[in-house]
ZASE-168218 format. One record per residue (C-alpha): chain; x, y, z. Coordinates in pm, 1 decimal, always signed. Layout:
<tifis>
{chain->A xx->X yy->Y zz->Z} $
...
</tifis>
This chain:
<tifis>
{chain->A xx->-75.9 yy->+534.1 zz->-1973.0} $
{chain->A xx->+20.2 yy->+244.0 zz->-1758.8} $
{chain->A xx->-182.7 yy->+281.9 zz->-1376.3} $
{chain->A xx->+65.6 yy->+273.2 zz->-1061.7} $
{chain->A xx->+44.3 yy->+26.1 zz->-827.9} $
{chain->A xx->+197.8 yy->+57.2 zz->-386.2} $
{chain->A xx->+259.6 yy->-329.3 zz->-290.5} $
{chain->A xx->+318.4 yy->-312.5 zz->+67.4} $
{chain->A xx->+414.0 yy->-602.3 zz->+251.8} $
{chain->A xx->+423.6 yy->-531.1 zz->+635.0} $
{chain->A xx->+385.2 yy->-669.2 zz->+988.9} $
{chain->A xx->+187.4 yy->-577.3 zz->+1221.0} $
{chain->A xx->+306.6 yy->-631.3 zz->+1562.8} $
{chain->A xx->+14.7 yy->-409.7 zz->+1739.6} $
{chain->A xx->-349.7 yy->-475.9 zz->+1559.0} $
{chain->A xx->-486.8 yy->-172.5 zz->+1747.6} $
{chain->A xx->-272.1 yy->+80.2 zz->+1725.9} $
{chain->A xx->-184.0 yy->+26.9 zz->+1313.7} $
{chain->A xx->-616.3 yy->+46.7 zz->+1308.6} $
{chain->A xx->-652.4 yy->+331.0 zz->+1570.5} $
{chain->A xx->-346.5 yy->+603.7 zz->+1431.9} $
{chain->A xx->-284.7 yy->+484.9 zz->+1077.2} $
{chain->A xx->-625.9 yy->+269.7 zz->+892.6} $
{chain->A xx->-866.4 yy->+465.6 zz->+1083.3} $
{chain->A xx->-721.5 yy->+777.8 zz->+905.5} $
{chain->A xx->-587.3 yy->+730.5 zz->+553.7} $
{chain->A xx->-883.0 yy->+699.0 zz->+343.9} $
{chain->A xx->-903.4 yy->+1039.3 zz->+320.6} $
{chain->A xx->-570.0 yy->+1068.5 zz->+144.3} $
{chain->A xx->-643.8 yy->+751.2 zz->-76.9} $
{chain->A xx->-948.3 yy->+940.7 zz->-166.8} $
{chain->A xx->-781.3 yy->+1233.1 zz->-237.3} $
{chain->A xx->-580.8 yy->+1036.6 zz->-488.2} $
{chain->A xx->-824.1 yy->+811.9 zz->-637.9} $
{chain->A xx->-670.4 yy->+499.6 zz->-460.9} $
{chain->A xx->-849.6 yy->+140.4 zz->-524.6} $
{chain->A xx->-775.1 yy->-114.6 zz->-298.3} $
{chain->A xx->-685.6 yy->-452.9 zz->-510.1} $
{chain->A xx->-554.5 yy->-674.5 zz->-180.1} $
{chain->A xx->-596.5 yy->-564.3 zz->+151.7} $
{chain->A xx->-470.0 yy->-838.9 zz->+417.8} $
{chain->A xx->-677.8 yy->-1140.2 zz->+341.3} $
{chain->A xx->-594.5 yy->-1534.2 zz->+355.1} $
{chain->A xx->-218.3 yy->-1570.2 zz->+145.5} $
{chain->A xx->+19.8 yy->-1858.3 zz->+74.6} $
{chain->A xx->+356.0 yy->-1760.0 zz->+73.0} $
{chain->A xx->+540.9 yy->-2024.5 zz->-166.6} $
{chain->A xx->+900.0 yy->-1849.4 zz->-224.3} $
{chain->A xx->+1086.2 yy->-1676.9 zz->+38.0} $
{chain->A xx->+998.5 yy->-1498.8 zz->+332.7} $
{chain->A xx->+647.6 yy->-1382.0 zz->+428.2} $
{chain->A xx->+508.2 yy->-1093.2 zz->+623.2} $
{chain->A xx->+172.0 yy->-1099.0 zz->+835.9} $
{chain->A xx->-9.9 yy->-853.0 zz->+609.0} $
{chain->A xx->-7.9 yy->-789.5 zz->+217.5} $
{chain->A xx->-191.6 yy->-513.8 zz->+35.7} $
{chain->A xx->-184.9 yy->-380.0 zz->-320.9} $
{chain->A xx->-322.7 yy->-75.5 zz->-387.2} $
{chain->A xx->-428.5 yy->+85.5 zz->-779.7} $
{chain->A xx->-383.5 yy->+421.2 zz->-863.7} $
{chain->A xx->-475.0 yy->+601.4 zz->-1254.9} $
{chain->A xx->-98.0 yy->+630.6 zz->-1304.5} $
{chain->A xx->+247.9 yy->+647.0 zz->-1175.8} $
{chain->A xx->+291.4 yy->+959.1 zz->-1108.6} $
{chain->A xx->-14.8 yy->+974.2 zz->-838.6} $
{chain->A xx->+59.9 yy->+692.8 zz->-715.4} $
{chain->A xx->+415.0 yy->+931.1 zz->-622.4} $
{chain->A xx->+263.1 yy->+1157.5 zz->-524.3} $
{chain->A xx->+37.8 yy->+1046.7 zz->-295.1} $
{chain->A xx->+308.7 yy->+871.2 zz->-118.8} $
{chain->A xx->+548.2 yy->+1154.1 zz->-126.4} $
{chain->A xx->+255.8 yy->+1415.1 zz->-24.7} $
{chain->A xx->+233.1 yy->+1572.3 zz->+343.8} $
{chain->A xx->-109.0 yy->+1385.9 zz->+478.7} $
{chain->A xx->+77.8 yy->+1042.8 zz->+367.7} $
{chain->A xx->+420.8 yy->+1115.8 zz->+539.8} $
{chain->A xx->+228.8 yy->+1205.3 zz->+903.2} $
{chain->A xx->+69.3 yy->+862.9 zz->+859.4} $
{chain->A xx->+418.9 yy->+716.5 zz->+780.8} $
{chain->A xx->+496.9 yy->+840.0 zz->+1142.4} $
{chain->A xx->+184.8 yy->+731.3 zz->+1307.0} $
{chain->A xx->+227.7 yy->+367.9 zz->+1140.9} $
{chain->A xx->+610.5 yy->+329.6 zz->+1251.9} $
{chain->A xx->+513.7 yy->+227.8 zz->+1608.8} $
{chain->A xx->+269.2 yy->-30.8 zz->+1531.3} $
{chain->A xx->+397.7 yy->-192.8 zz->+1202.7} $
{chain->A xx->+697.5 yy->-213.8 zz->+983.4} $
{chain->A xx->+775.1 yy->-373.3 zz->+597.9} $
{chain->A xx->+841.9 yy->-315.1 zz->+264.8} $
{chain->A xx->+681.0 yy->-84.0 zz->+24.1} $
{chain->A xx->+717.4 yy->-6.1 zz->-354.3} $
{chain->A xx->+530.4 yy->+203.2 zz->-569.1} $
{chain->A xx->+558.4 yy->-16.7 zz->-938.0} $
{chain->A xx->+448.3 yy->+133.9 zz->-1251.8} $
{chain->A xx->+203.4 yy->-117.1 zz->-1403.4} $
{chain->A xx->+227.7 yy->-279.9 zz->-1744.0} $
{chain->A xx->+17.4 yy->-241.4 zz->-2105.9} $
{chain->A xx->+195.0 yy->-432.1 zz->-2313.3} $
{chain->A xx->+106.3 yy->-802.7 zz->-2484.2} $
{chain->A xx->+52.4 yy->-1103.6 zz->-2270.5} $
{chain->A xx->+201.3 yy->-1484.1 zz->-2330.9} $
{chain->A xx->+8.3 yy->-1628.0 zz->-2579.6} $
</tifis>
């Protein structure tokens, strides 16, 4: 079964806040749902279109929990505590198994 993948793309207008109500309280839920971190901030290059100030990618087992963490209670309050401090685009993108280019 393919793993799930969040690729958030957001900016962050106030550093302390987003760290203070929203990073300072979700690894509990990313725990909870076996969450891996693959790009979190970090130095980018944005060579087509528009860019945002902070880019993260985050693995889970499937697509499923990577829905249901999203969609689940403790994820939605931080949804509400992040809204003052940051805003972007998220999607929640079921990965791919099949054969590579050659």
């Amino acid at each position: 079964m393919p793993k799930g993948y969040w690729v958030a793309r957001m900016d962050v207008h106030d550093l302390d806040g987003y760290k203070r109500d929203y990073v300072a309280h979700n690894g509990a839920v990313f725990a909870k749902y076996g969450a891996k971190f693959l790009v979190r901030g970090g130095t980018f290059e944005a060579n087509e279109g528009p860019a945002r100030s902070r880019n993260v990618v985050i693995e889970f087992k499937d697509y499923d929990t990577a829905l249901a963490c999203y969609h689940s209670p403790e994820y939605q309050a931080l949804i509400k505590a992040r809204s003052p401090f940051a805003q972007g685009e998220l999607v929640i993108i079921e990965g791919y198994d099949g054969p590579q280019p050659s």
